[in-house]
Z-matrix of the N, CA and C atoms (Angstrom, degrees):
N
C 1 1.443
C 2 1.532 1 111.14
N 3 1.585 2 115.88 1 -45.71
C 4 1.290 3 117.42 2 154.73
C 5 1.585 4 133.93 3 -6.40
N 6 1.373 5 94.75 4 -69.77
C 7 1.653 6 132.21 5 -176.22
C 8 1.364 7 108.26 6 -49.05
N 9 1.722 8 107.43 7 -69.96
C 10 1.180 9 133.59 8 166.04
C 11 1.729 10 111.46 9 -23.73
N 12 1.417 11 106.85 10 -57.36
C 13 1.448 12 112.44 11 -171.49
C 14 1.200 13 102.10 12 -77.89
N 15 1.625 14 141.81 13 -36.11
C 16 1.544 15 129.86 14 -157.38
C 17 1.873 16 82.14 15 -86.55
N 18 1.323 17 136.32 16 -31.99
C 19 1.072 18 127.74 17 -151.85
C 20 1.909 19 101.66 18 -69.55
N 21 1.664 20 95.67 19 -38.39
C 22 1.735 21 102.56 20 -158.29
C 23 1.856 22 83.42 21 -82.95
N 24 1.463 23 135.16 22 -40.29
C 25 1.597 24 114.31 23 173.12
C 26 1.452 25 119.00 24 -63.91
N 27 1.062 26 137.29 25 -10.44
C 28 1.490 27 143.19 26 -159.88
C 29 1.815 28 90.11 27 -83.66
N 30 1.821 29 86.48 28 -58.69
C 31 1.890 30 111.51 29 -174.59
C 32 1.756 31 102.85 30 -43.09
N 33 1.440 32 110.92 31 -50.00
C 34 1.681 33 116.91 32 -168.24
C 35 1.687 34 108.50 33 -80.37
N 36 1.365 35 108.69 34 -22.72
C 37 1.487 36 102.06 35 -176.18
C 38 1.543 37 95.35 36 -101.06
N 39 1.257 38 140.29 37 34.10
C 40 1.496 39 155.22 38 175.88
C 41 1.557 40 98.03 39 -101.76
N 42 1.576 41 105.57 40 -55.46
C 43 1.712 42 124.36 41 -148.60
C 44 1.371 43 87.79 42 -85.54
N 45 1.058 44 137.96 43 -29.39
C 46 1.703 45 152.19 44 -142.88
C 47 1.581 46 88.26 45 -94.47
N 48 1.222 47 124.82 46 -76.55
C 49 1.659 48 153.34 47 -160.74
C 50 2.199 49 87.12 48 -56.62
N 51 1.121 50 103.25 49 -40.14
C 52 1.912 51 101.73 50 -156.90
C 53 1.391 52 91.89 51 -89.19
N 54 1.898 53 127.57 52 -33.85
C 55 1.150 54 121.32 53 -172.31
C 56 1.684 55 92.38 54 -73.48
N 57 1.069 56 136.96 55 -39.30
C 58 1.723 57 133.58 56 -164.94
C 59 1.444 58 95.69 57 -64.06
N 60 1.260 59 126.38 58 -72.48
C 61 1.013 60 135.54 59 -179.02
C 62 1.542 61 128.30 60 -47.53
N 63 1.473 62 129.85 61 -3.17
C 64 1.246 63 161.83 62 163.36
C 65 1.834 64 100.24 63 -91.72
N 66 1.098 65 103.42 64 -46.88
C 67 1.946 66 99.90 65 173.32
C 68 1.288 67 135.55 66 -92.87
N 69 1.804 68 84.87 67 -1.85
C 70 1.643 69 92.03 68 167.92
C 71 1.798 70 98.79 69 -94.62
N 72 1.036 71 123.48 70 -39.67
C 73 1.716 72 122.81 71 162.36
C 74 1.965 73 98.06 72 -38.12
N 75 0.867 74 106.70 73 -53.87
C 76 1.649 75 85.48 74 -158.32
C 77 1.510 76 114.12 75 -77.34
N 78 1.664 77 99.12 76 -3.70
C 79 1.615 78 104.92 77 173.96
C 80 1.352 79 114.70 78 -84.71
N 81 1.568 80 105.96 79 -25.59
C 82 1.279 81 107.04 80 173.41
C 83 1.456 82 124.34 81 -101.61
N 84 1.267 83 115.20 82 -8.14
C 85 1.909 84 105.37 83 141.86
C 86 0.958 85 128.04 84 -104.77
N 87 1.548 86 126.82 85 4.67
C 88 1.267 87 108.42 86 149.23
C 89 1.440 88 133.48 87 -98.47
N 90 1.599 89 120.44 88 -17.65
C 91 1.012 90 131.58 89 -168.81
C 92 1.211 91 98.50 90 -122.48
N 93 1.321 92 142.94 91 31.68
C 94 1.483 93 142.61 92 157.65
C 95 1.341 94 108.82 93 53.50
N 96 1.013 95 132.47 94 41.38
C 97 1.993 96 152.42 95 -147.23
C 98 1.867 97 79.46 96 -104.21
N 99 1.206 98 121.56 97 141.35
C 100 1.793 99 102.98 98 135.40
C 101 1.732 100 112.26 99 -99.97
N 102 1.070 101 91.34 100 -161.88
C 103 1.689 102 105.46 101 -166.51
C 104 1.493 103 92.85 102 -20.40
N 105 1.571 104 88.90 103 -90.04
C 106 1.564 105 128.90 104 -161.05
C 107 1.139 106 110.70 105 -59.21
N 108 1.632 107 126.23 106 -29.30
C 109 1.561 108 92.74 107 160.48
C 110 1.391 109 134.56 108 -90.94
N 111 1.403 110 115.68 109 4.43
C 112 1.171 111 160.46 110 -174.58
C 113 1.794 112 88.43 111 -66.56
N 114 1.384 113 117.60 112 -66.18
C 115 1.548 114 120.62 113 -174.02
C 116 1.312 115 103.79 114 -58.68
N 117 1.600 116 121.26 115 -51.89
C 118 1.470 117 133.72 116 174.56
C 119 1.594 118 123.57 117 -36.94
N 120 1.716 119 100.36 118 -43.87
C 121 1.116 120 103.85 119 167.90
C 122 1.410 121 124.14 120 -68.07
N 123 1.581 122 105.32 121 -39.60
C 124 1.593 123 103.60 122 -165.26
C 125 2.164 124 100.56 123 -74.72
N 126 0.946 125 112.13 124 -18.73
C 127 1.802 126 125.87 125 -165.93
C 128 1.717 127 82.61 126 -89.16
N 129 0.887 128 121.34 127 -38.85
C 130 1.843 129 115.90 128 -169.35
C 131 1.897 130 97.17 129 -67.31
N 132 1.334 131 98.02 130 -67.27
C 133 1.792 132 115.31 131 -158.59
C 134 1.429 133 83.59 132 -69.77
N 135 1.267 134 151.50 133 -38.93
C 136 1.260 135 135.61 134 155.21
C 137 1.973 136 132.42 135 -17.49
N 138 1.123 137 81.36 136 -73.23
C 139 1.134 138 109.56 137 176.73
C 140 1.755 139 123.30 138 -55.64
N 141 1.656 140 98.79 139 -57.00
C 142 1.307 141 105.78 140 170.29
C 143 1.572 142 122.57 141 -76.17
N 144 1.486 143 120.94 142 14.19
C 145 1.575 144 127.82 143 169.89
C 146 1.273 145 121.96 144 -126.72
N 147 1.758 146 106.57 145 -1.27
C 148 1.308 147 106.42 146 176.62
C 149 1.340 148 110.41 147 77.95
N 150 1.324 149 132.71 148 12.85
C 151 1.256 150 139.39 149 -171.15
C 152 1.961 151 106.12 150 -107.75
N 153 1.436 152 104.88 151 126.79
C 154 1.268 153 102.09 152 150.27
C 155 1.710 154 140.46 153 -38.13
N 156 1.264 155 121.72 154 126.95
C 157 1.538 156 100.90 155 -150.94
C 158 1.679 157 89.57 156 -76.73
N 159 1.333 158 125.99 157 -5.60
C 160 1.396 159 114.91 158 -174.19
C 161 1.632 160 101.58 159 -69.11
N 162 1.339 161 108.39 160 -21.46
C 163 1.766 162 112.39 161 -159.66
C 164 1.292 163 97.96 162 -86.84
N 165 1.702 164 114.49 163 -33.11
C 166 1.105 165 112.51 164 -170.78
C 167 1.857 166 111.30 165 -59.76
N 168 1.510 167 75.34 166 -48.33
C 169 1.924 168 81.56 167 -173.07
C 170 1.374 169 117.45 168 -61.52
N 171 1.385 170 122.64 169 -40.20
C 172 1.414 171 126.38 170 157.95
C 173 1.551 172 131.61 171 -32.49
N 174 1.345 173 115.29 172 -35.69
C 175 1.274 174 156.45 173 177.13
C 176 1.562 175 101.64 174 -64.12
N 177 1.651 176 108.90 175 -65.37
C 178 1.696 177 125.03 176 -173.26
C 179 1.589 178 95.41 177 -59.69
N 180 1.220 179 98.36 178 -65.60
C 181 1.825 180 124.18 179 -162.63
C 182 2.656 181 87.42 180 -36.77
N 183 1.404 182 82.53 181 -90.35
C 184 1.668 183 78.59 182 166.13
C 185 1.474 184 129.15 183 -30.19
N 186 1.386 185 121.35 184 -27.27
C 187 1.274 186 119.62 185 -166.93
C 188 1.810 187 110.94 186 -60.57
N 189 1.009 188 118.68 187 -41.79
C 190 1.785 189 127.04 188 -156.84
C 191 1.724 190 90.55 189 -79.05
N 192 1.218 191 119.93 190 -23.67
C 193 1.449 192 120.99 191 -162.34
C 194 1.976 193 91.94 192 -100.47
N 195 1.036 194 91.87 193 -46.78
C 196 1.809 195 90.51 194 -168.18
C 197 1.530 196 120.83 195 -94.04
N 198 1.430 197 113.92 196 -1.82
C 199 1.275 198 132.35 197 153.79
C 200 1.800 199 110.42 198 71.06
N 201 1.262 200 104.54 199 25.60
C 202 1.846 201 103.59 200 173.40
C 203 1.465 202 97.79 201 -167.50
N 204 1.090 203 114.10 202 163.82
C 205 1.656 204 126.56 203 174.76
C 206 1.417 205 105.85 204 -121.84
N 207 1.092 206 137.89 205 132.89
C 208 1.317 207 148.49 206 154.99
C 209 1.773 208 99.07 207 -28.48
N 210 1.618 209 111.96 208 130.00
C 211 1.506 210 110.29 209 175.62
C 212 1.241 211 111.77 210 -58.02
N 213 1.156 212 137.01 211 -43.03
C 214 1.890 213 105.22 212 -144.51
C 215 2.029 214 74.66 213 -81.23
N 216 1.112 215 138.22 214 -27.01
C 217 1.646 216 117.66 215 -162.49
C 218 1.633 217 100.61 216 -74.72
N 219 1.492 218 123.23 217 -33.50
C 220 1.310 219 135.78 218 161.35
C 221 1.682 220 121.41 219 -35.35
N 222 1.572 221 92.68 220 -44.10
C 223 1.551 222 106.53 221 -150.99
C 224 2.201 223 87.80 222 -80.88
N 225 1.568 224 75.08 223 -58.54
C 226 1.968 225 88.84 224 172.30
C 227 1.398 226 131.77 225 -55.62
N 228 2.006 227 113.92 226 -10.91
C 229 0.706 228 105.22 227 -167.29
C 230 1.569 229 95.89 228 -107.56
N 231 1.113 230 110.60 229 -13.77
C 232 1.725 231 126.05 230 174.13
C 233 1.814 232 103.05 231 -65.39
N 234 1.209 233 111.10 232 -53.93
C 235 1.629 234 135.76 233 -178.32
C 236 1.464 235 100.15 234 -47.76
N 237 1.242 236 127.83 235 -39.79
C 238 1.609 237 140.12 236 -153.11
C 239 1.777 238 100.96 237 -93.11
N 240 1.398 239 97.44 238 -44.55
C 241 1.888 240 107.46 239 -159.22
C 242 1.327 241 85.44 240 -83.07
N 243 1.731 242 137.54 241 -45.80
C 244 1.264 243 131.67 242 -161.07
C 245 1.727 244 115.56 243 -30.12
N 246 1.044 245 110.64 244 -69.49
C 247 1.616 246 120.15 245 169.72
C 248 1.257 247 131.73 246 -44.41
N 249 1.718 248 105.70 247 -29.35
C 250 1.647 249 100.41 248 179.71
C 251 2.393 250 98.78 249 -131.14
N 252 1.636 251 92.33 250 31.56
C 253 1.552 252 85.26 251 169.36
C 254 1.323 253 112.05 252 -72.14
N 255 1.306 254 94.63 253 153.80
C 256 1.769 255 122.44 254 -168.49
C 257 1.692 256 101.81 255 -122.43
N 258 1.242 257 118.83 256 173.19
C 259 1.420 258 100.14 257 -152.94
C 260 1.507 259 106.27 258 -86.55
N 261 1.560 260 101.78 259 -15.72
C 262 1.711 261 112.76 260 167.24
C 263 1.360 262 125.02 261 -78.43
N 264 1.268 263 122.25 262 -22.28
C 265 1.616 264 145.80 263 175.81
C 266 1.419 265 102.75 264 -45.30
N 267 1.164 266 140.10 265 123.62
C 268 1.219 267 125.08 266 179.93
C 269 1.508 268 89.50 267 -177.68
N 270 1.462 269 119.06 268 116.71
C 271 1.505 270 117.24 269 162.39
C 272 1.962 271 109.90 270 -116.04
């Protein structure tokens, strides 16, 4: 039963790690982010919404398809880019 359980968290922190990494891509073509500040962003707007950064990224990942972000991740995610916007950066 052990097994069972490390097997199905291993499985969710797999899906978790590919969804972040899918929302750091959309920070960095859409918001001209690179990598690393790209993580910065998603660990910042995290943080400042009380949101899991997996939720957060889930959130990003949906965004291009569902066409709005929930405000306070909007508001946090505007709050985050302010300092390092680029002239394409724009959420």
């Amino acid at each position: 039963m052990a097994l069972r359980e490390e097997n199905r968290q291993l499985k969710e922190g797999m899906l978790g790690r590919a969804r972040i990494d899918q929302a750091m891509g959309v920070l960095v073509a859409l918001g001209g982010a690179t990598p690393d500040e790209a993580w910065d962003l998603l660990r910042e707007v995290s943080m400042n919404t009380n949101r899991k950064l997996r939720m957060v990224a889930e959130i990003l990942v949906g965004w291009p398809v569902g066409g709005s972000l929930p405000d306070d991740v909007r508001e946090a995610l505007d709050a985050a880019v302010g300092p390092r916007r680029r002239s394409c950066g724009n959420f």
